[in-house]
C-alpha positions as CSV (number, residue, x, y, z in Angstrom):
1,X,0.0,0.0,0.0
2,X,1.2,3.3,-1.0
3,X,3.2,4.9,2.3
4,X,1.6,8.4,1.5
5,X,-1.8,7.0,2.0
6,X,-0.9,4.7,5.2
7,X,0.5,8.1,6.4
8,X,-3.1,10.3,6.0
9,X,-4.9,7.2,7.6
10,X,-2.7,7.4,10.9
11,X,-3.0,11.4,10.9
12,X,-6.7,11.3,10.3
13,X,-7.4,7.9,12.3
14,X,-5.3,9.1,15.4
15,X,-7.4,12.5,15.5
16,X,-10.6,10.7,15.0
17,X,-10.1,8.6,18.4
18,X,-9.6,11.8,20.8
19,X,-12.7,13.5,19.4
20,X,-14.8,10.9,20.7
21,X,-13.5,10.5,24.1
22,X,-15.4,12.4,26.2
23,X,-14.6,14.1,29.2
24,X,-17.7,13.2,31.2
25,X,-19.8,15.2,33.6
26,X,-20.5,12.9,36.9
27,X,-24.1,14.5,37.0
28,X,-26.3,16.7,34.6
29,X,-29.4,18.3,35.1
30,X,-31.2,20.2,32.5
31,X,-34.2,21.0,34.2
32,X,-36.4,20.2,31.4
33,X,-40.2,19.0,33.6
34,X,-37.4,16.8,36.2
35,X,-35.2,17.6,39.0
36,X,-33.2,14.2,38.6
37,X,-29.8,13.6,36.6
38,X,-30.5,13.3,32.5
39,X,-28.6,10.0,32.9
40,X,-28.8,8.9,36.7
41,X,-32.3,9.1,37.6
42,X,-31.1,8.3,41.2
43,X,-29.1,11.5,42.3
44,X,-31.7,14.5,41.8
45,X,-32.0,18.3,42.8
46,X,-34.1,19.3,45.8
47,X,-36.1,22.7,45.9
48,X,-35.2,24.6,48.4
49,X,-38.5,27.2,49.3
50,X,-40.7,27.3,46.5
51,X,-40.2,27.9,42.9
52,X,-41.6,26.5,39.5
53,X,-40.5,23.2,37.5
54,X,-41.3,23.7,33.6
55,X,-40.8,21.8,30.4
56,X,-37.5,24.1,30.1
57,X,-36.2,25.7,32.9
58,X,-36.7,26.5,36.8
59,X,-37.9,29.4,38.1
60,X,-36.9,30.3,41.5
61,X,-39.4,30.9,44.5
62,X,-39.3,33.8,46.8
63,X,-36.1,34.0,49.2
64,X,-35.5,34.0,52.8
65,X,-37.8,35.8,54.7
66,X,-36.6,36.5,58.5
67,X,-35.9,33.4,60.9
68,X,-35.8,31.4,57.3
69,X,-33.6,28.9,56.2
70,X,-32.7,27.6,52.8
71,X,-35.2,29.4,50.5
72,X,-35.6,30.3,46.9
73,X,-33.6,28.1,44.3
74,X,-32.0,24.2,44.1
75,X,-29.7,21.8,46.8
76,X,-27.7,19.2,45.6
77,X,-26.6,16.8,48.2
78,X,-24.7,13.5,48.5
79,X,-23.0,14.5,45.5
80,X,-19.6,16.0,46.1
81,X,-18.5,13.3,48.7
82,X,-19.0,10.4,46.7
83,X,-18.5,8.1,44.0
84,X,-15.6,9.1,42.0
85,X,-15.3,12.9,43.8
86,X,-12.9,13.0,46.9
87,X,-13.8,15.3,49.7
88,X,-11.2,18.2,49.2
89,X,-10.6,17.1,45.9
90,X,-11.3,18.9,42.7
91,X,-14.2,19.5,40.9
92,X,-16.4,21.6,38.4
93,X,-19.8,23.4,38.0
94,X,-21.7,25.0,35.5
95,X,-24.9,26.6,36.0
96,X,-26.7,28.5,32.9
97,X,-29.2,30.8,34.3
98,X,-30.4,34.5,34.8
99,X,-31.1,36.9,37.6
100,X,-34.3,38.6,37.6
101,X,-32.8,42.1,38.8
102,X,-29.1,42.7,39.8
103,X,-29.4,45.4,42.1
104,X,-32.6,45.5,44.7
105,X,-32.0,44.6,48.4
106,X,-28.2,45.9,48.1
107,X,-27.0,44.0,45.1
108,X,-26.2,40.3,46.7
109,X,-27.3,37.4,44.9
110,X,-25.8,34.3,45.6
111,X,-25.3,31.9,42.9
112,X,-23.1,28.9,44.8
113,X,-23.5,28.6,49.0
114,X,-20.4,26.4,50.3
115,X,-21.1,25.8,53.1
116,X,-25.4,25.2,53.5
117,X,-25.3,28.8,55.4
118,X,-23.0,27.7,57.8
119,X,-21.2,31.3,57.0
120,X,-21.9,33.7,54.4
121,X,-19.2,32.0,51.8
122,X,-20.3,31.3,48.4
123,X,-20.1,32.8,44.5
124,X,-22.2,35.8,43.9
125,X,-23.1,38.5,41.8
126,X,-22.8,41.7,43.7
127,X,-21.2,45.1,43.6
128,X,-17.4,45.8,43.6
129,X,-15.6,48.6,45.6
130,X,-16.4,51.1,42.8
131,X,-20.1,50.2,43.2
132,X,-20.8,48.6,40.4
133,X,-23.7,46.0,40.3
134,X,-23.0,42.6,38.5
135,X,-19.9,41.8,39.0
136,X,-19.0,38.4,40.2
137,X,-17.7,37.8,43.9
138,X,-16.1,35.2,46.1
139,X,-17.0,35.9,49.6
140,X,-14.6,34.2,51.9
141,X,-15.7,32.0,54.9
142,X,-13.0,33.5,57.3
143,X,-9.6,35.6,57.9
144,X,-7.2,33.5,56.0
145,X,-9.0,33.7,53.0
146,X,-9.3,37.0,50.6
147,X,-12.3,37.8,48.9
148,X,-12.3,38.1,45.0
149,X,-13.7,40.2,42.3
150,X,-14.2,39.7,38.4
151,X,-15.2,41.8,35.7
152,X,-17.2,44.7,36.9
153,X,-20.4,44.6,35.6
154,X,-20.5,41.1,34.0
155,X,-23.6,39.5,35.3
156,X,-27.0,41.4,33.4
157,X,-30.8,41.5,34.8
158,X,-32.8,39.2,33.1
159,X,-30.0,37.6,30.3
160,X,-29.2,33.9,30.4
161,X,-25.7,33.2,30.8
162,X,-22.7,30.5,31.8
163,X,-21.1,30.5,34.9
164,X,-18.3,28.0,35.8
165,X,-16.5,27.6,39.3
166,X,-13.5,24.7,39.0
167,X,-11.7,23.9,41.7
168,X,-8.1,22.5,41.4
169,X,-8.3,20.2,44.7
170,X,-5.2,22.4,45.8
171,X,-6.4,25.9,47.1
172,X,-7.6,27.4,44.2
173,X,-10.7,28.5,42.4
174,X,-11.3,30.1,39.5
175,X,-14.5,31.3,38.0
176,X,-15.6,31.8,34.2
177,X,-18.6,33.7,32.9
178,X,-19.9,32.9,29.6
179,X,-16.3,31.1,28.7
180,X,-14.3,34.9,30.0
181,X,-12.4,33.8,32.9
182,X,-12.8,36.4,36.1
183,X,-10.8,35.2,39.1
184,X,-8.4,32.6,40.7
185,X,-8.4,33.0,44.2
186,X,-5.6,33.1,46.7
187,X,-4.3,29.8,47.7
188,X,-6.9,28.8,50.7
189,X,-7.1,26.6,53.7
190,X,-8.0,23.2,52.5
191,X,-11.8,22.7,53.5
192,X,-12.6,26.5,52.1
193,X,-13.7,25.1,49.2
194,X,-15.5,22.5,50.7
195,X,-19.1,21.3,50.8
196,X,-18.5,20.6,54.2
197,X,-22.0,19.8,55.7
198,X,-22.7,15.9,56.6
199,X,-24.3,15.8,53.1
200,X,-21.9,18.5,51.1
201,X,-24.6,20.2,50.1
202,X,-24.5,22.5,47.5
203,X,-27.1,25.4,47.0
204,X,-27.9,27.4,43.9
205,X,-29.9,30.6,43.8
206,X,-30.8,30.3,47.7
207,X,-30.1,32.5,50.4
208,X,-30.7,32.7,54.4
209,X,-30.5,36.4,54.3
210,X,-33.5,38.5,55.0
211,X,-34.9,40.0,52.1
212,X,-31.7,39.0,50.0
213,X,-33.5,38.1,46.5
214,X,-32.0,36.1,44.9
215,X,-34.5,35.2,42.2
216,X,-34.1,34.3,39.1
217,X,-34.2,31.3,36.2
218,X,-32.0,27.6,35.9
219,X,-32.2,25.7,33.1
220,X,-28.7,23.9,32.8
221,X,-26.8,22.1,36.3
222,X,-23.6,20.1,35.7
223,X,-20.9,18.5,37.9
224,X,-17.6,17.1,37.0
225,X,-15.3,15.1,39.4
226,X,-12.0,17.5,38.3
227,X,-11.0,20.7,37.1
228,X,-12.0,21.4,33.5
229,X,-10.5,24.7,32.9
230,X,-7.7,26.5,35.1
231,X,-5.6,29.7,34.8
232,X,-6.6,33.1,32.7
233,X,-7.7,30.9,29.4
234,X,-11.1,30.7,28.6
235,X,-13.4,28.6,29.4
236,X,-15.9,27.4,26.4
237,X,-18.1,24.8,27.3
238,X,-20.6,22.7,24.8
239,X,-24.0,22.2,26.4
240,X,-24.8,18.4,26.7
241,X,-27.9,17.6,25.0
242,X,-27.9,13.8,24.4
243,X,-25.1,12.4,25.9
244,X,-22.9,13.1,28.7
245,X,-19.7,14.7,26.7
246,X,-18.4,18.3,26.3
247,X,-14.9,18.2,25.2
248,X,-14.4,20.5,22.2
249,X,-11.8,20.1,20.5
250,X,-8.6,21.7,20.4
251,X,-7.7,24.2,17.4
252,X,-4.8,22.7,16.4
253,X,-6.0,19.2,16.7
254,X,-8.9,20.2,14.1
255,X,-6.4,21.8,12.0
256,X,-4.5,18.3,11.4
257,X,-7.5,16.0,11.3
258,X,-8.4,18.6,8.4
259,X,-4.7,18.2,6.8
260,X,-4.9,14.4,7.4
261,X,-8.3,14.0,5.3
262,X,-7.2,16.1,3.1
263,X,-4.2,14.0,2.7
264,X,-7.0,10.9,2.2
265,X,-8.7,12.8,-0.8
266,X,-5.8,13.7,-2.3
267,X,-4.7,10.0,-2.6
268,X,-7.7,9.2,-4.1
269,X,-8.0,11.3,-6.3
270,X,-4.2,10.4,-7.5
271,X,-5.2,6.9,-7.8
272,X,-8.6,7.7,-10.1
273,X,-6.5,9.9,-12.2
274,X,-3.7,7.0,-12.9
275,X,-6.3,4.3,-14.1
């Protein structure tokens, strides 16, 4: 067999294989009339205080009121200290959703709670030191800990948009809105990052604050056991819509699949011409 061919088939073949290896979500929850796991009906969201299931999306209830507790959005427990995660270890979320208003009661929305309201820690939209609503925030649960800002202004009332919070496993954070990366954090004690209640319960869109309103639209939960995006780089994500895989592939890696077909064709085409 002609060498040149047996050369395009390796390029092209070898490419082929990565772009259908997936890099998994442990848990994904589009919201779509169920609160359970698109392919795990086990493992499912709880609402926490009200709100609206629909064919398409969720729709949060009203938010703490004083005394409250949990009220408002979503809790996910019994996720993030078992199966394949490790407490402490790393992990990823994205959420795709909107806030209703970005500056009533203050300007505070929490998006993520840590720590089941344990302390105020958690992702939010709020306003930075120059005032400015929208912008997101890491609120730190204690001294050792700073708190961190990201693009001033990036979160708008009422628009439907990505937000991604990886966590290396080794102090560090970093949070993406619609693929633009806003923060890492400051190297943190080891259970800051922690869903440290007995059921590592994670909250979206809740709050124990009174009159915090943090109300607003989910349509899109996922979880990963590890870190898919770190450092300054963006952070594009493909939605899952049948299956449970979002790598993209890389540029260059596209770039030689497209110079090993081409390689194909060109045989081919050699090979017609010749008879």
């Amino acid at each position: 067999m002609n060498t040149a061919f047996v050369r395009s088939l390796v390029v092209a073949g070898a490419l082929v294989a990565p772009l259908a290896t997936a890099s998994a979500q442990t848990h994904v929850f589009q919201l779509n009339g169920s609160f359970c796991d698109q392919f795990n009906g086990s493992v499912c969201l709880t609402q926490a205080g009200g709100g609206t299931l629909g064919l398409t999306g969720f729709t949060t209830g009203a938010t703490a009121t004083s005394g409250a507790g949990q009220k408002g959005g979503l809790a996910l427990s019994n996720v993030f200290n078992a199966g394949s995660y490790v407490v402490g270890g790393a992990y990823s979320i994205v959420i795709r959703g909107s806030l209703n208003s970005i500056t009533d009661n203050g300007g505070y929305k929490k998006i993520v709670d840590f720590k089941n309201f344990g302390t105020g820690a958690g992702y939010y939209s709020a306003p930075d030191g120059d005032a400015v609503y929208g912008t997101p925030y890491y609120q730190a649960s204690n001294n050792t800990s700073s708190d961190e800002y990201g693009q001033a202004g990036k979160y708008i009332a009422n628009t439907l948009q990505t937000t991604i919070l990886t966590y290396n496993g080794s102090g560090l954070l970093s949070a993406y809105v619609d693929g633009i990366w806003q923060f890492t954090t400051g190297a943190a004690p080891a259970n800051e990052f922690n869903f440290t209640d007995p059921n590592a319960t994670a909250q979206f869109f809740s709050s124990n604050v009174s009159g915090d309103q943090t109300q607003g639209y989910v349509d899109y939960i996922a979880t990963y056991d590890h870190a898919i995006c770190s450092g300054t780089q963006g952070c594009e994500y493909q939605f899952v819509e049948d299956a449970p895989s979002t790598t993209t592939p890389e540029p260059a890696s596209m770039v030689l699949l497209a110079t090993g077909l081409v390689g194909v064709a060109g045989f081919a085409r050699r090979r017609r011409a010749s008879k």
